[in-house]
N, C-alpha and C positions, 0 to 999 in steps of 0.2 A: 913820625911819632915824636922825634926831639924837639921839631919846633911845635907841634900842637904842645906838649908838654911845657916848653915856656910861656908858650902863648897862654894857658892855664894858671901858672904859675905867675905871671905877671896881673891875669884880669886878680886873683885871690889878693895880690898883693896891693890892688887898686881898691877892694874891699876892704882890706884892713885898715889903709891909711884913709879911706874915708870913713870908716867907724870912729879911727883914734880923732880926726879933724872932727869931727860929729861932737864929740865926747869932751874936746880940747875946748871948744866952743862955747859949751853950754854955759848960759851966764849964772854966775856964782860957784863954777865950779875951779878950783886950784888946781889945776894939772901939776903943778909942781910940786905940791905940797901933799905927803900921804896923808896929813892927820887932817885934812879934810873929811869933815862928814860928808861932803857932797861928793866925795875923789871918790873915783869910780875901779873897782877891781877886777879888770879885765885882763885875761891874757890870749891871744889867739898863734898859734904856729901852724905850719905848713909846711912840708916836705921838705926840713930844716932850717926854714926859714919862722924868724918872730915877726907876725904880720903884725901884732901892735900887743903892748903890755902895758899897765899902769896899776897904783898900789901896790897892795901885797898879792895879787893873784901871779900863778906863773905856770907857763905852760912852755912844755919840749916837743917836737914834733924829731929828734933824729937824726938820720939822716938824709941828703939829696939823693932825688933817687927813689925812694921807698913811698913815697905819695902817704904818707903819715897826717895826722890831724889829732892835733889839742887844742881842748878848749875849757877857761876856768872860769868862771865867773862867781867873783864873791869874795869876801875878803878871807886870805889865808887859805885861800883854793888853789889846787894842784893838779897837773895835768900832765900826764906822758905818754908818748905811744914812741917807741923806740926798741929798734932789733927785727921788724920783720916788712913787710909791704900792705898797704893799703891797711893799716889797724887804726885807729879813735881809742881816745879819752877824753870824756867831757865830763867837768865837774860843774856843778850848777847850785851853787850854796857856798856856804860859810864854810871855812876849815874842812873843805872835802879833800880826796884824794882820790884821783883817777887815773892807773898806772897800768898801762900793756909794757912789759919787759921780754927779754930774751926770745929765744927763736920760735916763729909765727905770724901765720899771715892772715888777714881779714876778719884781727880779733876785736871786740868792740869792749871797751871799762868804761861807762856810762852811773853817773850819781846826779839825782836828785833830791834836796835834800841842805841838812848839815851835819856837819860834824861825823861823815862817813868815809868808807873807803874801799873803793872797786878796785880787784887784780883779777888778770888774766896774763897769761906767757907761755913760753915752752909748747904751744899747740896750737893749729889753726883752727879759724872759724869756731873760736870760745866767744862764750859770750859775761858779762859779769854787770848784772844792773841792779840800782837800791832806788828808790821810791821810799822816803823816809828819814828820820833821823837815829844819830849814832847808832848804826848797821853797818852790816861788812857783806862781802860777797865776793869770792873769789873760784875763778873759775880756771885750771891749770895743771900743764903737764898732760894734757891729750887733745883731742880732735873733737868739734862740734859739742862741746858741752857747753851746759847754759846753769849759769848761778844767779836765781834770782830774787832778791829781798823785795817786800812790800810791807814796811811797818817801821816800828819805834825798838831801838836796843835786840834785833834780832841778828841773824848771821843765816849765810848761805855757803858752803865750803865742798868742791868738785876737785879730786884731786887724782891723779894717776889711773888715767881712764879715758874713753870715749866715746862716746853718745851716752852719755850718762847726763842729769839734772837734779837740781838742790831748788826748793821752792818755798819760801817761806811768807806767808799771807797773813799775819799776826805779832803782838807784843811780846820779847822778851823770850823767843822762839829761836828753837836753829834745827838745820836740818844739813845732810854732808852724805856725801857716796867717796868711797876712795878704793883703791887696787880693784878695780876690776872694771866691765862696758855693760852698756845697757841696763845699769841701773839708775834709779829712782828714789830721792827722799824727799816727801811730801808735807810742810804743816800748814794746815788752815787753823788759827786760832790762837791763842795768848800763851804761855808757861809751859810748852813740849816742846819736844823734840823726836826727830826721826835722825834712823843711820841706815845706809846701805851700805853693808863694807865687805872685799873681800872673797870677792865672786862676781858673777859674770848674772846678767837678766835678773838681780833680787828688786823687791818694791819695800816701801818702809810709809808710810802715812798715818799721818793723824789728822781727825778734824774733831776740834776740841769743843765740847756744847757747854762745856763748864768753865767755874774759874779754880779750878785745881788739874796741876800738872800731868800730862802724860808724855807716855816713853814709850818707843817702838823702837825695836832691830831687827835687822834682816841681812843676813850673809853668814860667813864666816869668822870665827875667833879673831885669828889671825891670818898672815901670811902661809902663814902652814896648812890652817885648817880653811879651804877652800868650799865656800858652800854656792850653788846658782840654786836660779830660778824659786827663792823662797820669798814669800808674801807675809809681813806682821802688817798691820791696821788696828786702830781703833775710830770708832765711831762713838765718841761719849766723852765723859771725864771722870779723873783719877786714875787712869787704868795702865795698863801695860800690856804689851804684846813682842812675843820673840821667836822667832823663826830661823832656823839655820845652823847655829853652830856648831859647825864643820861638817854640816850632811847638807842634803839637795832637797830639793820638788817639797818644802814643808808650806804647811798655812796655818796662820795664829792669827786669830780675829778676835775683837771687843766691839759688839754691835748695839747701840743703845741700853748701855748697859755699865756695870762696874765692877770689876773684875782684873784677874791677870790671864792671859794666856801663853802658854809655850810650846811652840814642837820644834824640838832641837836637839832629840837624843837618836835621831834614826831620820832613813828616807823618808819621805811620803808621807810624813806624818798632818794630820790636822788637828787643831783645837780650838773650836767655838764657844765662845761666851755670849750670850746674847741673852733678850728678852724671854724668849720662847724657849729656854732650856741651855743647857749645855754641852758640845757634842766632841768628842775626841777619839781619835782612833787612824785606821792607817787608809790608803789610796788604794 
């Protein structure tokens, strides 16, 4: 295992110095010199080793040992994977930041984009990805969660939990699960947001048809008031939908439709908004 491990470690290291020679090469470009338009912002690390850097881009891979990979690409791009085994960050844009910290293993901070910034740490097999400009996504502090950004000025946020997910498919959107597992906050569309917080199996979704904001919740108050398995959704715009607070098994839906709905004063409750009428009452 030691010497495949070097032997690995040396072909990566024959990769990078034929990238930086590749790059160093290229006619017209100042290797020396940052203020080059043509100077290339690359950074590459390897299981604490810097396989090749140049410009402003910079990348940590950690320490030996821990089979870590960053990767920056772009200028003012940032890259860390540090504290646990086999984790990635690649930033891939302008002024990104791609940072796996503290204890965790096979976690991936992944940015495409500018001007963003992916974290994961403190839990294995998280995941934290943006597809996008100035967005954020961070996925941390439990086990197999996935923070995912896909748009412009949105946010993804998973926090003290596991197998929980943050999904954001639209502008100027966020969506977040925190204290609790197996939940869910879902936005498809521009100006909403979802929360799952606070409980254990709640969902939280929107998918926005309009251009005016919507708002879902689904869990509990707080740390105190502990609420699972509640469902808020809307299906439309302008609407709202709340499910939970500090009771269980609730459903609050906005289905083609404009309206508010809530069941959050008791178990089992449901309240439908939709086209066909309005329905509310218990399980």
């Amino acid at each position: 295992m030691k010497q495949a491990a070097r032997i690995g470690r040396m072909g990566l290291l024959a990769v990078g110095l034929g990238i930086g020679a590749a790059l160093a090469g290229t006619p017209g470009t100042a290797a020396a010199d940052p203020s080059s338009p043509l100077d290339p912002n690359v950074a590459i690390s390897f299981d604490g080793t810097s396989l090749f850097q140049s410009g402003t881009a910079t990348a940590d891979s950690g320490t030996a040992g821990d089979f870590d990979l960053a990767i920056a690409l772009g200028a003012g791009s940032h890259a860390t994977a540090t504290g646990g085994i086999f984790d990635s960050a690649i930033a891939l844009g302008a002024d990104d930041s791609a940072t796996m910290l503290g204890t965790g293993n096979f976690d991936s901070a992944t940015v495409v984009g500018n001007g963003d910034d992916a974290f994961t740490g403190n839990g294995s097999l998280d995941f934290a990805t943006i597809f996008g400009n100035g967005s954020s996504a961070e996925a941390s502090t439990g086990n197999l969660d996935s923070a995912s950004t896909f748009g412009t000025d949105s946010s993804t946020d998973v926090e003290d939990g596991s197998l929980d997910s943050a999904t954001v498919v639209g502008t100027d959107s966020a969506s977040d699960t925190s204290n609790g597992n197996l939940d869910s906050a879902t936005v498809v569309g521009g100006l909403s947001d979802a929360e799952a917080r606070n409980g254990d199996g709640d969902l939280a979704s929107v998918v926005n048809t309009g251009s005016t904001e919507d708002h879902v919740f689904a869990g509990g108050t707080d740390s105190s008031f502990l609420s699972s398995n509640d469902i808020a959704s809307v299906l439309g715009t302008d609407s709202t939908a709340s499910a939970g607070g500090g009771f269980s098994n609730d459903l609050a839906e906005v289905l083609f439709a404009h309206g508010n709905a809530t069941a959050d004063t008791a178990n089992l409750l449901y309240d439908i908004v939709s086209l066909f009428g309005n329905f509310s009452g218990s399980f």
